[in-house]
N, C-alpha and C positions, 0 to 999 in steps of 0.2 A: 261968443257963439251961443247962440239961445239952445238949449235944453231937446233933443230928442222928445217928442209925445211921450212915447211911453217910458220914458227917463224918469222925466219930469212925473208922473204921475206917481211912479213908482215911491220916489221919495217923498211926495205927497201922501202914501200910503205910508210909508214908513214913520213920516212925521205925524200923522191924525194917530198910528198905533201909540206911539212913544205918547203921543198927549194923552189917550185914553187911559195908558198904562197910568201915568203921572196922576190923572185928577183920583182913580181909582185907589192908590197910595196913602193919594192925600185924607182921604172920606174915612177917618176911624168913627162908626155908629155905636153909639150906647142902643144896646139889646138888651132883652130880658134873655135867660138862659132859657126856658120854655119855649120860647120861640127859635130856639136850636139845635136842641134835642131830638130824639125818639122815646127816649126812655127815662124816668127818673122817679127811681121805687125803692122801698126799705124790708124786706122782709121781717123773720120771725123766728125765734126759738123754739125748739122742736117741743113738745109736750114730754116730760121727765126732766125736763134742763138739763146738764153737764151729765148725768146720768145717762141717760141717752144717747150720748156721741158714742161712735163705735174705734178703733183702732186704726181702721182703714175705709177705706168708701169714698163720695162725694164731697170735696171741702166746706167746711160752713163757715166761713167768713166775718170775723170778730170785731170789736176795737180795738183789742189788743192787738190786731194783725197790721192796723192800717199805722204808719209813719208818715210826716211828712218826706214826699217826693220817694219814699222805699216801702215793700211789703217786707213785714217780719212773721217768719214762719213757727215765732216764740207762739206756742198755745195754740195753736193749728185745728183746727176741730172736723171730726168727719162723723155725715149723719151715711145711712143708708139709703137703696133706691126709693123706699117705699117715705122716707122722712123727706127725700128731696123731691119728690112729685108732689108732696103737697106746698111744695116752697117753687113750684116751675114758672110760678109769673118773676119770680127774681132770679131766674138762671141769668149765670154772665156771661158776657160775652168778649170774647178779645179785643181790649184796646178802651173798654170799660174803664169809667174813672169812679172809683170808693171812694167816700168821703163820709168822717165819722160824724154823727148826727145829735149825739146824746152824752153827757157826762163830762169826764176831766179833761178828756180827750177829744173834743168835739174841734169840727173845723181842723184835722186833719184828713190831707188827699194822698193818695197813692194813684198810679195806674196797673189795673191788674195783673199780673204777671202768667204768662201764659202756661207754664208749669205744672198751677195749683189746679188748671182746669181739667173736669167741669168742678163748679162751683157755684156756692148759694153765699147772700147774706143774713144775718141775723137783723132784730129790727132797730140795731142802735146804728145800721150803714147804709147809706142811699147808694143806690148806683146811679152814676149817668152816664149816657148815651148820646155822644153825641151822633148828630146828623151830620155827615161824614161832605155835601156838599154845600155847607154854611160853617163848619167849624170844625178845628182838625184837633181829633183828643189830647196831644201833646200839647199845643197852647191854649185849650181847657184848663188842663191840671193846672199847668205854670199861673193861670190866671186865676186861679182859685187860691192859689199859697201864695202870690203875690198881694190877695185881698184877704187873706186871713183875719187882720186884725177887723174889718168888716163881716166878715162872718160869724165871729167872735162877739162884738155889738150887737149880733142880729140875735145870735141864741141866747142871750142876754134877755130881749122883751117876753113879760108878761108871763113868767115862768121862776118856782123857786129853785128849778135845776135849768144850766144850759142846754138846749136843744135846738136847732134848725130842724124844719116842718118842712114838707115837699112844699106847701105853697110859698115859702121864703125860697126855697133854691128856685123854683120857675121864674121868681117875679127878679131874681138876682140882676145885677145890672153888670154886663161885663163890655168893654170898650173894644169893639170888632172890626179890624182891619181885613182886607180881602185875603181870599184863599191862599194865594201865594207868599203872601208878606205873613200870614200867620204860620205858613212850613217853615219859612224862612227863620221866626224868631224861634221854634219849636227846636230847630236846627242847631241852633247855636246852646242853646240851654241845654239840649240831652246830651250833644256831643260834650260838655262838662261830666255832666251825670256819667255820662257812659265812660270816662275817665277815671272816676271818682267810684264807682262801680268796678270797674277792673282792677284797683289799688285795693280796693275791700277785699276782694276777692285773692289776691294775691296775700294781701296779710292773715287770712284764713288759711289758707294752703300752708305759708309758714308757720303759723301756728301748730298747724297740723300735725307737720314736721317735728317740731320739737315734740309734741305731747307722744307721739308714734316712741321717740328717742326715750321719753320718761319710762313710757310703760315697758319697753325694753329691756331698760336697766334696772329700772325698780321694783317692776310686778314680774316676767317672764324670767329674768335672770339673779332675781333675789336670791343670796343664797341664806343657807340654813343659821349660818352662823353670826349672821348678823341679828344684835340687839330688837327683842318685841318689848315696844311701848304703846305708849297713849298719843295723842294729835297733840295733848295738856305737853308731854317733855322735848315739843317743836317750838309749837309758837302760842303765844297768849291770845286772844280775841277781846278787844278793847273797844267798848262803845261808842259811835261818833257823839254828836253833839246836837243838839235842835240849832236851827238858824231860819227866825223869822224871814218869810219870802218878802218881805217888804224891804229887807236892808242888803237882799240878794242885788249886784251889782252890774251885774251882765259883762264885765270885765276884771280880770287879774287872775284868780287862782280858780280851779275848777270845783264845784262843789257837785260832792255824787251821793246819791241815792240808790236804793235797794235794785232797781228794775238798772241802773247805771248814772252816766253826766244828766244834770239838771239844770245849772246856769255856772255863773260864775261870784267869786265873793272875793273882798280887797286882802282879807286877812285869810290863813291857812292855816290848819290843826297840823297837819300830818308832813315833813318833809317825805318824799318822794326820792325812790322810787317805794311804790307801798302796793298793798293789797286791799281792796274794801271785799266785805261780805254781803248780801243783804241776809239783813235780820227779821225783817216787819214788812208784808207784804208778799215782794216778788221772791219768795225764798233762796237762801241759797245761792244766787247768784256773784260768781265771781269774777269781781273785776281788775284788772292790773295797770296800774298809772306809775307813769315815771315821772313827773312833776310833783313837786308839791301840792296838795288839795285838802278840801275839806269836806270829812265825812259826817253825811246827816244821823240823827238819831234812829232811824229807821236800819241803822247800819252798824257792822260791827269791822273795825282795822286790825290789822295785826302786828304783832310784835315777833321778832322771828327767836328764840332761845339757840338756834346751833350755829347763829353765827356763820353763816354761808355767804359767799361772795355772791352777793346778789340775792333774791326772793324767788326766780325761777322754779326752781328747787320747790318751794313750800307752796307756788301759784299752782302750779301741775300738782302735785299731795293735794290741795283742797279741790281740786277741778275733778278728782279721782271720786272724792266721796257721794254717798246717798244723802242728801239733807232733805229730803221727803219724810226719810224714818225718825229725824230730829226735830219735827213738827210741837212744839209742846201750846198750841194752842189753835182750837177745833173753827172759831168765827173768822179770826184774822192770822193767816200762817205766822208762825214763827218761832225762828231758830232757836231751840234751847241751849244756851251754851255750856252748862256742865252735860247732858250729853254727847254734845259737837268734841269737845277736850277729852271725853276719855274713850271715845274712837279707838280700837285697838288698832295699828301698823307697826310695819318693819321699818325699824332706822338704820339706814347704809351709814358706812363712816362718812367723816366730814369729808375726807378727800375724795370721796365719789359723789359726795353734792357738790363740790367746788367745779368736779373734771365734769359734772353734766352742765353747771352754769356757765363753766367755760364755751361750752358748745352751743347753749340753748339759748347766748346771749349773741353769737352770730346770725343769728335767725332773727330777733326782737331788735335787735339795732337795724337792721332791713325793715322790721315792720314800723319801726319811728320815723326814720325818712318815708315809709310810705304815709304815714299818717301826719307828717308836716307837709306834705305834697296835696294831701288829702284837705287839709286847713285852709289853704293857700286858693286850691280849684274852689270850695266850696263857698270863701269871700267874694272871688269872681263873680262867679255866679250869684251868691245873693244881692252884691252891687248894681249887676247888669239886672236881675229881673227886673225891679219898679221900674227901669228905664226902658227898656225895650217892651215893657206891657203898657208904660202911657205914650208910647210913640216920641217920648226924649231921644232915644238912641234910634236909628234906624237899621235894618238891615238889607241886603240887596234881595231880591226874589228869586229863587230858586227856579230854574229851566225848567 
């Protein structure tokens, strides 16, 4: 029986949609980024430098801030009204992509986190903008940390420090599927992220927990009669070791550094579980691994003298202290260890380091499943980017 008129046309329509959706799929255009933007600009450091940040005010946006695919709010800087008007051609805007421009850190993206806002950048970070009905900022970013080691190449030319130049980000070449196919891959990559972001978040919480339980038992309910000593009759502070980046391995044991993880190395200094310090650099900074690793020279490990079940105990004591006031050098921070060690504190008997390790290590076995959870999403996802950003993998388009 032939086909109703308007039957027939119908699926006629239906069929020409389905073919336009298809050839549309099909068509990934090398663009230049310029041609997809509104916006792609670097600011400037306010006149006084670091001097001039205020406590509180409009954020001014570093390279220390930007990470791949996460902002860190380590070293956060805020200028005042009258420093951010003269910075208003770089105010950001929600859904902004940072991307660092100058130095060690160059060719790291974040996307801006709406929180920090309003907010400026300084002139080592370009913002971009994109134009929201050619290209969706989430498969920006993804596209940008997918071609890193290309960006990398680029701040390389004709220069003795790396840097990308606004006319290097315009002229950039990113490979552009249509609007919906680009939600689509966006979609699947953040809903990682946003995974991988909730388990952070959650091992911060317990953290929290536990350090809340330290300062409990060890600062609020110290009693009087417990022994005053030095940080020196806890733990030792034992220097890492230099390890040329050339014979860094990018697999087996983790190698850390003063600001935290750096790469990976086949051989390990330190069995785990352990502490590193930084020494050289990011001051102060404490960090806790329970694997075996390898600490740089920029770092100091510890050795624990009370013999406690577990380092909990001595990770909380170090997380307690001021190492700002242990500064013993004015160009390049850093930690002087005869006064780190004779620190004056209160030492609780062993059996109240054991009964708080006992507690503070139900918390941190929570946060090591979350952080092999954390491992596992983050492989995914780096797997899947290069494939769903060259059109190897495809995804369906979102309604």
């Amino acid at each position: 029986m032939p086909l109703k008129p308007e039957v027939a046309m119908s699926e006629k329509l239906i069929e020409n949609e389905k073919l336009k959706i298809d050839n549309e799929w099909s068509e990934w255009k090398e663009t230049e980024l310029g041609r997809l933007t509104n916006k792609i600009g670097s600011g400037a450091t306010p006149r006084g430098g670091s001097n001039s940040y205020k406590n509180e005010g409009i954020s001014l946006i570093r390279s220390q801030n930007i990470l791949d695919l996460q902002f860190s709010m380590n070293g956060l800087a805020f200028i005042d009204n009258i420093q951010a008007d003269a910075l208003k051609n770089v105010t950001i805007e929600l859904n902004d992509i940072l991307l660092n421009i100058t130095g060690d850190s160059v060719a790291r993206a974040c996307k801006v986190p709406d929180f920090i806002l309003p907010a400026r950048v300084n002139q080592h970070v370009a913002i971009i903008r994109a134009n929201k009905n050619k290209l969706i900022p989430d498969f920006l970013l993804y596209n940008l940390i997918a071609q890193k080691e290309e960006l990398l190449s680029q701040s390389e030319i004709g220069a003795t420090r790396r840097a990308i130049t606004k006319g290097m980000i315009k002229k950039f070449q990113i490979k552009l599927p249509s609007l919906p196919e680009q939600r689509a891959i966006a979609s699947v990559l953040s809903s990682l992220d946003d995974k991988i972001d909730l388990l952070h978040r959650q091992n911060k919480t317990l953290e929290q927990m536990a350090e809340t339980l330290f300062r409990q038992w060890f600062v609020e309910e110290a009693k009087e009669e417990w022994e005053v000593g030095v940080l020196g009759d806890v733990i030792e502070l034992v220097y890492g070791k230099g390890l040329k980046k050339e014979i860094r391995t990018g697999e087996g044991f983790p190698v850390v550094g003063s600001s935290g993880f750096i790469d990976y190395h086949s051989e390990f200094l330190v069995e785990g579980p352990g502490i590193v310090i930084g020494r050289k650099g990011t001051l102060g900074k404490v960090i806790y691994l329970w694997e075996n690793f390898f600490p740089i020279d920029t770092t100091y490990f510890i050795k624990s003298k009370v013999k406690s079940v577990g380092l909990l105990y001595e990770y909380f004591l170090l997380k307690m202290l001021n190492f700002e006031e242990m500064n013993s050098d004015s160009a390049v921070p850093g930690l002087n260890r005869d006064i780190a060690l004779s620190t004056e504190i209160k030492i609780a008997p062993i059996e109240k380091l054991n009964e708080f390790n006992y507690f503070a290590t139900g918390f941190f076995s929570k946060i090591r499943l979350n952080l092999n959870q954390i491992r596992t999403l983050e492989k995914l996802r780096d797997t899947l980017l290069p494939k769903l950003m060259s059109g190897e993998v495809r995804v369906k388009k979102q309604g």
